[in-house]
C-alpha positions as CSV (number, residue, x, y, z in Angstrom):
1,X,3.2,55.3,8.2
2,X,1.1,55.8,5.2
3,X,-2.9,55.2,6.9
4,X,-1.3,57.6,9.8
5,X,-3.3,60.6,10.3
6,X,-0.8,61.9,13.1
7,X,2.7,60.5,13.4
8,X,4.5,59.9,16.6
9,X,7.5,62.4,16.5
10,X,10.2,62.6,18.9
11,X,13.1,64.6,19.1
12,X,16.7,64.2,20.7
13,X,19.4,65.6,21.7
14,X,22.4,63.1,21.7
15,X,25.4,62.7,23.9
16,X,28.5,64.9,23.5
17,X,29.9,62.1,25.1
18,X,30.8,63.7,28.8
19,X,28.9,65.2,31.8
20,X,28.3,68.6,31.9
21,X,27.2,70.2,35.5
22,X,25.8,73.3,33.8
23,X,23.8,71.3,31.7
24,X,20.5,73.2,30.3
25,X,17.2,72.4,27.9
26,X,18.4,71.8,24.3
27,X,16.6,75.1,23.8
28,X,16.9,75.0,19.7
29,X,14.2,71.8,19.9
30,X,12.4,72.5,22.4
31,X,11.6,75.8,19.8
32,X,10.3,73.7,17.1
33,X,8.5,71.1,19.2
34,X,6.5,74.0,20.1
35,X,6.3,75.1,16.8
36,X,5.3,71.7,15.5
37,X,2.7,71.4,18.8
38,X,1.1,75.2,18.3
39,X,0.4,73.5,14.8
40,X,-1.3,70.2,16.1
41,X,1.8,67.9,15.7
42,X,2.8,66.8,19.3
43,X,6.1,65.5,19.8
44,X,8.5,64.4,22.8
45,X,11.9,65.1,23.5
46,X,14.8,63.3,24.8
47,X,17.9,64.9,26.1
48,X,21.2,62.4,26.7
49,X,23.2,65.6,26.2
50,X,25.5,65.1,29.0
51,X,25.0,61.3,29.7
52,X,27.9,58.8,29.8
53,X,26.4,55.9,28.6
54,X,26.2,53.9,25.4
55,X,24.2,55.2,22.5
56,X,22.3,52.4,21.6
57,X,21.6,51.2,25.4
58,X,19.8,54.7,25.9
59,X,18.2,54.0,22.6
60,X,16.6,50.8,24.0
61,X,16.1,52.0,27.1
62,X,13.8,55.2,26.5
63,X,12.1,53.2,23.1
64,X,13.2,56.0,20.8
65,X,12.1,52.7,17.9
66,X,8.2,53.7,18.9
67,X,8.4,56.3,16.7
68,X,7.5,57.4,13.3
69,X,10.0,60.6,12.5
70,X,12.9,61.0,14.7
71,X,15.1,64.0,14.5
72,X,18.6,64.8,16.1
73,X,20.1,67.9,17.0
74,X,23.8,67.3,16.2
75,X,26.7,69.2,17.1
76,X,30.7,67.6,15.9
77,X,31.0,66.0,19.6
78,X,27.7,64.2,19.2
79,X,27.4,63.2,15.5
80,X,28.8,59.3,16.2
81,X,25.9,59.2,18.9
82,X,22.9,60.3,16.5
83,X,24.6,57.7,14.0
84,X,24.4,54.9,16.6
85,X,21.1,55.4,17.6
86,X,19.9,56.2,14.1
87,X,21.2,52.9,12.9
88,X,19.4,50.8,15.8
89,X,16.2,52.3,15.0
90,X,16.7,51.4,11.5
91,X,17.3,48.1,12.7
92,X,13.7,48.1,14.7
93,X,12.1,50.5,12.5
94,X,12.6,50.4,9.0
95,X,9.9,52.9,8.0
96,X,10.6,55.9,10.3
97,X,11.6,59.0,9.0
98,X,15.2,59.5,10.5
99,X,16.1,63.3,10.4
100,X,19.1,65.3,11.2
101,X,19.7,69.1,12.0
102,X,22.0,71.6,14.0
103,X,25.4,73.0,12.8
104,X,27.0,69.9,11.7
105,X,24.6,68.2,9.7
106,X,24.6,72.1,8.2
107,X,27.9,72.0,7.6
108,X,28.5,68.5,5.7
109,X,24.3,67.6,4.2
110,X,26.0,65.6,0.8
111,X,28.7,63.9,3.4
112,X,26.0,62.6,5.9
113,X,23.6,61.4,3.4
114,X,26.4,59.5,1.4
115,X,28.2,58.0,4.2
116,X,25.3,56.9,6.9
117,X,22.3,55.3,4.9
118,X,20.4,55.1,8.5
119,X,19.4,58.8,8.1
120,X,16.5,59.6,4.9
121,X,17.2,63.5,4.9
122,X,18.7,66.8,6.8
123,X,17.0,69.7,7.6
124,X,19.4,72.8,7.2
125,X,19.9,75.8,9.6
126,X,16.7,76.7,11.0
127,X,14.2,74.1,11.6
128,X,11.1,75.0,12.8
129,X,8.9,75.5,9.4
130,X,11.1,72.8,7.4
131,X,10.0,70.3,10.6
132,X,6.3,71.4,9.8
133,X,6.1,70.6,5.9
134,X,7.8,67.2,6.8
135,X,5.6,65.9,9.5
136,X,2.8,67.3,7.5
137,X,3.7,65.9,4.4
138,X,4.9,62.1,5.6
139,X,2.0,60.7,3.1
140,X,2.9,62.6,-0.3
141,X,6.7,61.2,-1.3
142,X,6.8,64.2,-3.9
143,X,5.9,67.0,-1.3
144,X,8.1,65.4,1.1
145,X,11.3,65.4,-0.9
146,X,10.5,68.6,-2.5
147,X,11.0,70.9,0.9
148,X,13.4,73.4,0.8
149,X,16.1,73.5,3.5
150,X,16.4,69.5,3.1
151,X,18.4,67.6,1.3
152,X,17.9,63.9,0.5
153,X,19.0,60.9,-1.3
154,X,17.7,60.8,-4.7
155,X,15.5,58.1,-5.8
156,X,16.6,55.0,-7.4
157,X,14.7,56.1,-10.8
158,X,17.6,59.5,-10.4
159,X,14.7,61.6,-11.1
160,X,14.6,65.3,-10.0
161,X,17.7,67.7,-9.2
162,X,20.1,65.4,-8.1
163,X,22.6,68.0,-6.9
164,X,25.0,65.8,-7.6
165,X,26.2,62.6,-6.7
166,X,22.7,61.3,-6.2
167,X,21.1,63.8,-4.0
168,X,18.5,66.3,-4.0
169,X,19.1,69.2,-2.6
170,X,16.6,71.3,-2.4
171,X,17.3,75.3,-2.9
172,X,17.8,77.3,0.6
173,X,14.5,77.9,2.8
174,X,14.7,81.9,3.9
175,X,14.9,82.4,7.5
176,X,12.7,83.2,10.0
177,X,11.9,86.8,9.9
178,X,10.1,87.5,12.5
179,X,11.0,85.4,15.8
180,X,8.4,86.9,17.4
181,X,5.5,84.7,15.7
182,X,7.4,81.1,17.3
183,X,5.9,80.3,20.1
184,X,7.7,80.6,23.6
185,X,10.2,77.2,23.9
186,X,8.1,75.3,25.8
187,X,8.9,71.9,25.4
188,X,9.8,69.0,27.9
189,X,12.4,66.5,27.6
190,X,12.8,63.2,29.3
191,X,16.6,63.6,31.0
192,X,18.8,61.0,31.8
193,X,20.3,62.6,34.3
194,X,17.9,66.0,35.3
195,X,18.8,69.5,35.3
196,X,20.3,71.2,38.1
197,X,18.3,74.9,39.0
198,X,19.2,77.4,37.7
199,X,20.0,80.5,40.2
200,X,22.4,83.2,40.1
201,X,24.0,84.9,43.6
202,X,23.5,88.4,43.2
203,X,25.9,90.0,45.2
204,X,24.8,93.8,44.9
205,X,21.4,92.3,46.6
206,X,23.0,89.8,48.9
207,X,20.9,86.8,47.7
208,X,20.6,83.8,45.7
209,X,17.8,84.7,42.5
210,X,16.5,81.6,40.8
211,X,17.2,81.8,37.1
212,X,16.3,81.6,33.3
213,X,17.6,81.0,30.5
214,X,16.2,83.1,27.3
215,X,17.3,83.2,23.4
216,X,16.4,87.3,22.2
217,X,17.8,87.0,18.9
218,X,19.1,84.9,16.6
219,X,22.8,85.0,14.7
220,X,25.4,87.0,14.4
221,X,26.4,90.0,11.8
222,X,30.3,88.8,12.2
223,X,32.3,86.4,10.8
224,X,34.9,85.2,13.7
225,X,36.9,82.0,12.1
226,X,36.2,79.3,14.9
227,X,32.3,80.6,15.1
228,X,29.8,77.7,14.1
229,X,26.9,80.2,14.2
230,X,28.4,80.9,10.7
231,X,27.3,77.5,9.6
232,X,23.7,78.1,9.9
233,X,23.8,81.6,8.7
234,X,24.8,85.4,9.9
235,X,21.3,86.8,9.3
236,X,20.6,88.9,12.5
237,X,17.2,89.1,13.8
238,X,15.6,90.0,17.2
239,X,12.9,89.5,19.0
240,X,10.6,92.8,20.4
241,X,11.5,93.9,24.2
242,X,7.4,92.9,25.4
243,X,7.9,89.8,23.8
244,X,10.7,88.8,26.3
245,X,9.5,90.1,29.2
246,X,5.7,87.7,28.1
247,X,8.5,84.9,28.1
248,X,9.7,85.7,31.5
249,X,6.4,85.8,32.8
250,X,4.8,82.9,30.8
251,X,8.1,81.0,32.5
252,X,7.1,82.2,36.1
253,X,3.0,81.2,35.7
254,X,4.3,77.6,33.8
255,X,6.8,76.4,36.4
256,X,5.4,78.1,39.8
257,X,9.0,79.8,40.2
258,X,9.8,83.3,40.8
259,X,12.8,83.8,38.3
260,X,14.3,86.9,39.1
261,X,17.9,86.7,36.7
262,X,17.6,86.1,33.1
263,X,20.9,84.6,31.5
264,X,20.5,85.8,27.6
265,X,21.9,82.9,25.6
266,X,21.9,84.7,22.7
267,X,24.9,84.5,20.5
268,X,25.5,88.0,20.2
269,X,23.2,90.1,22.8
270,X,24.3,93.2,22.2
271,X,24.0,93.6,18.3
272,X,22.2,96.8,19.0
273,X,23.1,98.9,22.2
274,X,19.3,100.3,21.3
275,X,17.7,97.3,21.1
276,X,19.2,96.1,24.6
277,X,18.3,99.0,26.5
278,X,15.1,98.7,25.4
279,X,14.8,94.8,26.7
280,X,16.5,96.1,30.0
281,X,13.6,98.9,30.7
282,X,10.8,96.5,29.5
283,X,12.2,93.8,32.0
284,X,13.1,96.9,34.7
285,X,9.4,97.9,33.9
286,X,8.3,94.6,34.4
287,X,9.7,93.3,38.1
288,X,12.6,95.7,38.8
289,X,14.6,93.1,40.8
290,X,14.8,91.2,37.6
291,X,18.7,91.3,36.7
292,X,20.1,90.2,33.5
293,X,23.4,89.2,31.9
294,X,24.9,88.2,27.8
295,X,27.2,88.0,25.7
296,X,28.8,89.9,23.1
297,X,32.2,91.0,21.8
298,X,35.0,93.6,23.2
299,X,34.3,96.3,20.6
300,X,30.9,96.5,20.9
301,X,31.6,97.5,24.6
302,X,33.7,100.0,23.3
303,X,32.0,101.2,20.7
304,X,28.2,101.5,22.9
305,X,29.9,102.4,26.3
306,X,27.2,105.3,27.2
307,X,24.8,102.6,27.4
308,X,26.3,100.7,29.9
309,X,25.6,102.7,32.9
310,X,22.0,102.2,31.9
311,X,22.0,99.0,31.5
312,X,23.7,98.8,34.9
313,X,20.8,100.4,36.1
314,X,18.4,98.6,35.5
315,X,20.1,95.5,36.4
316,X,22.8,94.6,34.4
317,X,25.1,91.9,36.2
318,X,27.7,90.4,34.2
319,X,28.4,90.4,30.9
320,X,30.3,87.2,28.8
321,X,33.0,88.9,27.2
322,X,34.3,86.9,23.8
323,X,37.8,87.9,24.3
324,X,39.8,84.9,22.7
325,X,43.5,85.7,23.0
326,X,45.3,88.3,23.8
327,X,47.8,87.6,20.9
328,X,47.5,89.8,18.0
329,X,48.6,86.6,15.2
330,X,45.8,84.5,16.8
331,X,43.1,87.4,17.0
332,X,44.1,87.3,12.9
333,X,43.8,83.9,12.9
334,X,40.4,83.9,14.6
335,X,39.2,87.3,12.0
336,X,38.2,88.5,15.2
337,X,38.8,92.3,13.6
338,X,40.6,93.8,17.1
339,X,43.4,94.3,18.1
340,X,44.7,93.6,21.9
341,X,44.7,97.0,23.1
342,X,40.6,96.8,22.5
343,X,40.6,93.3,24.7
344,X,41.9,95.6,27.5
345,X,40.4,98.7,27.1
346,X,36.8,96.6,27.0
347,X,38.0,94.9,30.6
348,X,39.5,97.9,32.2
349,X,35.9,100.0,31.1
350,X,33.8,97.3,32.2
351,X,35.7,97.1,35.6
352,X,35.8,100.7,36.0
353,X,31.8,100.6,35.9
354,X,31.5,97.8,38.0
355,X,30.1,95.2,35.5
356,X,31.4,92.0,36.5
357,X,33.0,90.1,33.5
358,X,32.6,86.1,32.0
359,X,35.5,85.4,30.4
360,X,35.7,83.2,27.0
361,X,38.9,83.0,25.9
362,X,40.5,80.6,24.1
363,X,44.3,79.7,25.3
364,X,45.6,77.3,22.6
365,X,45.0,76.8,19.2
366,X,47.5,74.4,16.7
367,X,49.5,77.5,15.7
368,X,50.4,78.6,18.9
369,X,53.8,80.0,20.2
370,X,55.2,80.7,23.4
371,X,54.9,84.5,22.8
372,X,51.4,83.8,22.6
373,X,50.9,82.1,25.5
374,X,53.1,85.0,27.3
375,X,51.0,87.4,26.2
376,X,47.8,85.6,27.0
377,X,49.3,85.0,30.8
378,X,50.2,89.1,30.6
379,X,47.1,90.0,29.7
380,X,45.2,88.1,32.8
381,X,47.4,89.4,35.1
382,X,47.9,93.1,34.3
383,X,43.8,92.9,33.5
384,X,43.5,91.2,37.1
385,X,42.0,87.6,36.1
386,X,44.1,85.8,38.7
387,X,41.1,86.4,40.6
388,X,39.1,84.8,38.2
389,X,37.1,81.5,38.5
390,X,36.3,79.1,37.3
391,X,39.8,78.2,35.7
392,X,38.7,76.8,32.6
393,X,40.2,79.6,30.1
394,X,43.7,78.0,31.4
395,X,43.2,74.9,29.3
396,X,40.9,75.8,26.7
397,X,42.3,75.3,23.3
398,X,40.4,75.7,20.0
399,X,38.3,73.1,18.8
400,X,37.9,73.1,14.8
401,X,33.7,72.8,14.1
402,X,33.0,71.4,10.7
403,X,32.1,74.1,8.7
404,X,34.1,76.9,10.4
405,X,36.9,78.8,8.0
406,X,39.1,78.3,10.7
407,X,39.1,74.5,9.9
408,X,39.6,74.6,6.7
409,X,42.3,76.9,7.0
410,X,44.3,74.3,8.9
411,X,43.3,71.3,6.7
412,X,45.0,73.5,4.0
413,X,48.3,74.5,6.6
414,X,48.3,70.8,7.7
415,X,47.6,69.2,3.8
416,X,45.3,67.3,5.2
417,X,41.6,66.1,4.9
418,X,39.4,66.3,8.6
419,X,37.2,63.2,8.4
420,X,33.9,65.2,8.7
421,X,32.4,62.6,11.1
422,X,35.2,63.7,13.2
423,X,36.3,66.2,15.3
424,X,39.9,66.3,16.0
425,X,41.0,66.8,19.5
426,X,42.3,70.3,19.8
427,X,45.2,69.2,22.5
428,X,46.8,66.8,19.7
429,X,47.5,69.7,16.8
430,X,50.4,71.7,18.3
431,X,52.6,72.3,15.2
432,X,55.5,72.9,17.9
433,X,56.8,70.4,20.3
434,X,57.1,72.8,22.8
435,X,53.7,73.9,22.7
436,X,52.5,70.1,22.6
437,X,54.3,69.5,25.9
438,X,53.7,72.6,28.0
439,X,49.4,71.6,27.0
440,X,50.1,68.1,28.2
441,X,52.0,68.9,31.4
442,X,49.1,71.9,31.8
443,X,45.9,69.1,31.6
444,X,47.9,66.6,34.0
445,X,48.1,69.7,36.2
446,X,44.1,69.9,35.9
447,X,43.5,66.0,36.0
448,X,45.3,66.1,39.6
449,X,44.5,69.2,41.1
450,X,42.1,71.0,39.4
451,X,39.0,69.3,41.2
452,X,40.7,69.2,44.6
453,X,41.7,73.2,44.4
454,X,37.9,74.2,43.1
455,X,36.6,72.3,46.4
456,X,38.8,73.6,48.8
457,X,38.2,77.1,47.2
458,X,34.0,76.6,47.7
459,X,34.6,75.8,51.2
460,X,37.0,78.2,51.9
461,X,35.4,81.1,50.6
462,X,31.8,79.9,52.2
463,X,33.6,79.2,55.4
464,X,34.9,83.2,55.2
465,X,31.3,84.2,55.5
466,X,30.3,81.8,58.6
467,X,33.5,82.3,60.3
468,X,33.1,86.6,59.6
469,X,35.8,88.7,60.9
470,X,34.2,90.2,64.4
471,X,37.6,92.2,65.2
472,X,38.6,89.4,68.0
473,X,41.4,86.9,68.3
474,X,41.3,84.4,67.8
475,X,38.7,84.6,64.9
476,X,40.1,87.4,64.2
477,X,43.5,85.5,63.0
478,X,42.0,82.6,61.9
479,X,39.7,84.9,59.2
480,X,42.7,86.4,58.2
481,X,44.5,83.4,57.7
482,X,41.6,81.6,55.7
483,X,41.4,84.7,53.4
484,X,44.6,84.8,52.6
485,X,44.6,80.5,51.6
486,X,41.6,81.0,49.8
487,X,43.3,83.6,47.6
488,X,46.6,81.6,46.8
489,X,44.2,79.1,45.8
490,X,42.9,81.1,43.2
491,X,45.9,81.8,42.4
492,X,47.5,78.7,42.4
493,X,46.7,77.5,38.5
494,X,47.7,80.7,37.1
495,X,51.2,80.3,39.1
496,X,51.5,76.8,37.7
497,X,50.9,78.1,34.7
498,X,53.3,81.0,34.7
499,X,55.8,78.6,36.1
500,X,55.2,76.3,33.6
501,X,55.5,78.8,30.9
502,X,59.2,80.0,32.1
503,X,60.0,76.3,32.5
504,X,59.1,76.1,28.7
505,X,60.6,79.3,27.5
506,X,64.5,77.8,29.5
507,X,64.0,74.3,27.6
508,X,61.8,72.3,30.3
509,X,65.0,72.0,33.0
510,X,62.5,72.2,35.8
511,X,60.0,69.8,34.7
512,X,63.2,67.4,33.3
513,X,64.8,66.8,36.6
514,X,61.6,66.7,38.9
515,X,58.4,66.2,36.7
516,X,55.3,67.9,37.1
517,X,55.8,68.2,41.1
518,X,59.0,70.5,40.9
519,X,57.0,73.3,39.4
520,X,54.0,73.1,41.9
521,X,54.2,77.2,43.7
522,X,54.6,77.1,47.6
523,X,51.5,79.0,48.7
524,X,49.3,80.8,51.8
525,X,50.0,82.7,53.8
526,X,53.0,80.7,55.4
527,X,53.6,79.1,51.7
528,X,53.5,75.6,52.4
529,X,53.4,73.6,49.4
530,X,49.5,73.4,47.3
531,X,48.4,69.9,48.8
532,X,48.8,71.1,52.7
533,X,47.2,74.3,51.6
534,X,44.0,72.3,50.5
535,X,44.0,70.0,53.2
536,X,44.5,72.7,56.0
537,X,41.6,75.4,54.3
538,X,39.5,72.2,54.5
539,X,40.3,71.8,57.8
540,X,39.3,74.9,58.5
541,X,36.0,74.8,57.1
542,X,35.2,71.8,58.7
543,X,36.0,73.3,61.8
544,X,33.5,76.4,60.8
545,X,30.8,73.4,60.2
546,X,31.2,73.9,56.9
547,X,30.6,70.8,54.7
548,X,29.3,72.2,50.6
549,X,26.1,70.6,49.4
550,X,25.5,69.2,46.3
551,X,24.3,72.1,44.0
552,X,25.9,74.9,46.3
553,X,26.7,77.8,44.1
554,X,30.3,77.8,43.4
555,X,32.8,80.6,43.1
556,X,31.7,84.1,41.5
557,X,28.3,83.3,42.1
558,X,27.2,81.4,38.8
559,X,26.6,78.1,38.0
C-alpha cells in the first residue's frame, strides 16, 4: 500500500443473518462512496444484507481480499459477520486497512478494537469526511492515526493519547452541517440476492407508482430509550426542499424510471411541520402526482395538526406512526414523553383526515405484564387495527441495541453484563413466566400460520377485485362470501392473540388440555375452523384465475 497512488476501496454491508423481502440500498454507504468518488477516490460496494449464507464463503466468493481499505457498516445483528469476514481478509491480506462504522461500532470503539485484532481502526457516527482523510492519508501513519472521529490501537512504542487501555482515541469530528453539500447517494452495490422494485399502490389514484427511497434529514432532537439514532448523535439537520426534489429528478434521468412515490426514510420526517410543507410544495411544484410518505412520532401529529390537510394535499399518503405501546409503564420505560391518550388521539386525527397510518409498535419488551399486553390488544381494537396488515406489530418485542439507555437499564435490572458482540434475543428476557410462555405460544402461532394466512389474504383480496360484485347471483354470493373470509383472515391473528391473552390471564387451561390448536378462532362467514378458511378463499381465487406473482404488492398497498 505504501507506492499506491490510489487505493482500491470497497465497502460492505454484512449479513444480519436472515432474508429480508423489503430489502433496500445500504443508503448510509452508498452516501460516502459518493462522497469519497465526487473526491476522486472510487470505491465498490457490496451488500449481503439479507443473504443466508456463510460470511467467509461470500468473502471468497466476491474477492473482498483484492482490496486495500475495506470498511463495514455494522449494525448488533451483523457485527459477528463483519468479524468473519474481517478476519479472512486478514488472513489473505495482511496490509489492508480494515475499517468499521455504523451504530455499533459507535456504541462500543475501545471494546471492538480490544477484542477483534482483524480490524486497524473505527470511524465514529458520521462517515463521509473521516472516510476521506483516511483514504487520503493511507501513506502518512501520523496523519492517518491522528483523524478525528477514529479511534485506533496505539502503537507498540504507546506513544500519543492512548485513551486508555492502549488506544487512541481521537477527540469527536463535528457533524455535518450542511447535508446539502454531499452529493446525491449514488452508489452501486454488487447484491447477492437483488433488490425487489420499489412501487407503492396508490389507492386515491387507482394505480401502482414506482417508488423511491430518499434520506431529508439527519437525526433526531429526542431521546426515546430503545433509539440507536442516539448512538451516533441527536444533532438535527435537514436538507433544503430544491435539494430533494434535484434528487428525485437526478433518480428519474439516472435509472430511466418514472418514480412517482417518495418513501422518506428519514428518522424523524417531521421535526419541522414548516420544513415539511415546504418539501411537499417543492415536490407538488415539481410533478404533482408525486405522493410521499414518513415517519415521525404521535405528538408531533398533535402538536402540527393544521398542517396536515396540506400535506394531504399535495400528496401526503401514509405516514409511519412510532407508537410503541399503548402501556403507560412501558411508554416510561421507552422515555417516549406521552402518555396513551396522545397514541390515540394521533390515530383517531389521522383517520379522521384520511391519512392512512404505518404502524411501529413494539408489543413485548422483558418487563412486560399481562396488563400491558391487554392494553396493547385494547388499544388496536378500539383504534381499529384489526384491519391492519401486515401482522408484524403482533410479535415484535424489543430488541436492546448496544448503546441504547434502554439496555443498560436492564443490564442494571437483570445485574448483568450484555456481551457487546452480542445481541440478546428479545423473546428470551421475559422476567415473568407468564409472559415467556404466552411469546412462545404467540411465534409458534406465526411459524405455522402466519405465512399461510398472508397468502391466502393476497389472493383473496386480489381475487375480490377480478371477481367484482356486478349485483348478480351467483357472483353476487360468491363476492360476498370471499369478502367476508378475507376479513376474518385479517382478523384471525389478532383473535389468536386475544384468545391467547385470556387463556394467560385464567392460568393457560386452554392451551394445557389442547395445546396451541384449542385456541385457534372458528372463522368466515360460516366459521369453519382457520385452516378450511385458507384452503377454501384459495379455492376461490383459483377459481377467479387468480394465482399471485412473485413481487405482487401485498396487503395495504406497500411493500
Amino acid at each position: 500500500m505504501d507506492t499506491l497512488t490510489r487505493p482500491a476501496i470497497a465497502f460492505v454491508n454484512p449479513s444480519v443473518g436472515f432474508s429480508d423481502r423489503r430489502k433496500s440500498k445500504p443508503i448510509g454507504l452508498a452516501y460516502i462512496m459518493a462522497y469519497l468518488e465526487k473526491a476522486g477516490f472510487p470505491s465498490s460496494g457490496f451488500d449481503f444484507g439479507d443473504s443466508e449464507d456463510d460470511a467467509v464463503e461470500l468473502a471468497a466468493l466476491y474477492g473482498l481480499d483484492r482490496f486495500d481499505v475495506v470498511g463495514f457498516s455494522v449494525y448488533n445483528e451483523s457485527f459477528r459477520a463483519a468479524v468473519a469476514m474481517a478476519e479472512w481478509i486478514r488472513s489473505r491480506r495482511p496490509r489492508c486497512l480494515i475499517v468499521l462504522g455504523g451504530p455499533h461500532a459507535t456504541a462500543v470503539h475501545e471494546h471492538i478494537l480490544r477484542r477483534h485484532p482483524c480490524v486497524d481502526v473505527v470511524v465514529r457516527r458520521e462517515g463521509e469526511e473521516a472516510m476521506l482523510e483516511l483514504v487520503s492519508c493511507l501513506h502518512d501513519r501520523a496523519k492517518l492515526t491522528a483523524i478525528r472521529g477514529t479511534t485506533w490501537r496505539a502503537p507498540s512504542s504507546g506513544s500519543g493519547s492512548d485513551g486508555g487501555g492502549g488506544l487512541l482515541v481521537n477527540e469527536d469530528r463535528d457533524f455535518v452541517p450542511d447535508l446539502d453539500q454531499i452529493p446525491f447517494p449514488d452508489a452501486e452495490f454488487v447484491s447477492h440476492s437483488g433488490y425487489p422494485d420499489l412501487t407503492y399502490y396508490d389507492e386515491v389514484q387507482g394505480r401502482l407508482k414506482a417508488a423511491l427511497t430518499i434520506c431529508s434529514s439527519r437525526s433526531c432532537p429526542y431521546d426515546c430509550s430503545f433509539c440507536g439514532v442516539l448512538t451516533i448523535g441527536r444533532k438535527y439537520r435537514s436538507r433544503e426542499a430544491e435539494r430533494v426534489v434535484a434528487e428525485l429528478l437526478h433518480f428519474r434521468e439516472r435509472h430511466g424510471v418514472d418514480y412517482e412515490h417518495v418513501y422518506f426514510s428519514d428518522a424523524n420526517f417531521f421535526v419541522s411541520p414548516t420544513r415539511a410543507l415546504e418539501v411537499a410544495e417543492a415536490l407538488y411544484e415539481a410533478d404533482p402526482q408525486v405522493t410521499f410518505s414518513f415517519g415521525t412520532r404521535v405528538n408531533q401529529i398533535l402538536k402540527a395538526a393544521d398542517v396536515l390537510p396540506r400535506l394531504k394535499e399535495r400528496g401526503l399518503r401514509f405516514i409511519e406512526l412510532g407508537i410503541e405501546s399503548a402501556s403507560e409503564p412501558v411508554l416510561e420505560r421507552l422515555a417516549k414523553h406521552v402518555k396513551p391518550e396522545v397514541n390515540v388521539a394521533a390515530v383517531r386525527l389521522l383517520k379522521r383526515l384520511g391519512i392512512e397510518i404505518s404502524l411501529d409498535f413494539i408489543m413485548l419488551d422483558p418487563a412486560t405484564t399481562l396488563a400491558d399486553i391487554r392494553a396493547n390488544m385494547e388499544f388496536l381494537r378500539e383504534t381499529g387495527f384489526y384491519d391492519y396488515v401486515p401482522h408484524d406489530h403482533l410479535y415484535s418485542a424489543l430488541v436492546l441495541y448496544e448503546g441504547t439507555p434502554i439496555r443498560d437499564f436492564y443490564a442494571r435490572r437483570f445485574g448483568v453484563v450484555f456481551d457487546p458482540d452480542e445481541l440478546p434475543s428479545p423473546f428470551t428476557l421475559f422476567e415473568r413466566p407468564e409472559v415467556q410462555r404466552f411469546s412462545d405460544t404467540l411465534r409458534a402461532f406465526r411459524k405455522q400460520w402466519q405465512d399461510r394466512i398472508d397468502g391466502a389474504l393476497a389472493q383473496g383480496e386480489l381475487a375480490l377485485a377480478s371477481i367484482g360484485d356486478d349485483g348478480l347471483s351467483p357472483g353476487r354470493a360468491t363476492h360476498a362470501r370471499l369478502q367476508l373470509d378475507v376479513v376474518s383472515l385479517r382478523h384471525a391473528p389478532n383473535l389468536l392473540t386475544e384468545r391467547l391473552l385470556a387463556d394467560a390471564e385464567a392460568g393457560f387451561p386452554l392451551l394445557d388440555a389442547g395445546g396451541l390448536e384449542a385456541l385457534l378462532p372458528r372463522l368466515g362467514h360460516d366459521r369453519v375452523p382457520l385452516h378450511d378458511l385458507i384452503e377454501r378463499t384459495g379455492a376461490v381465487a383459483r377459481e377467479a384465475g387468480f394465482a399471485r406473482a412473485p413481487g405482487a404488492v401485498g396487503p395495504h398497498g406497500r411493500d
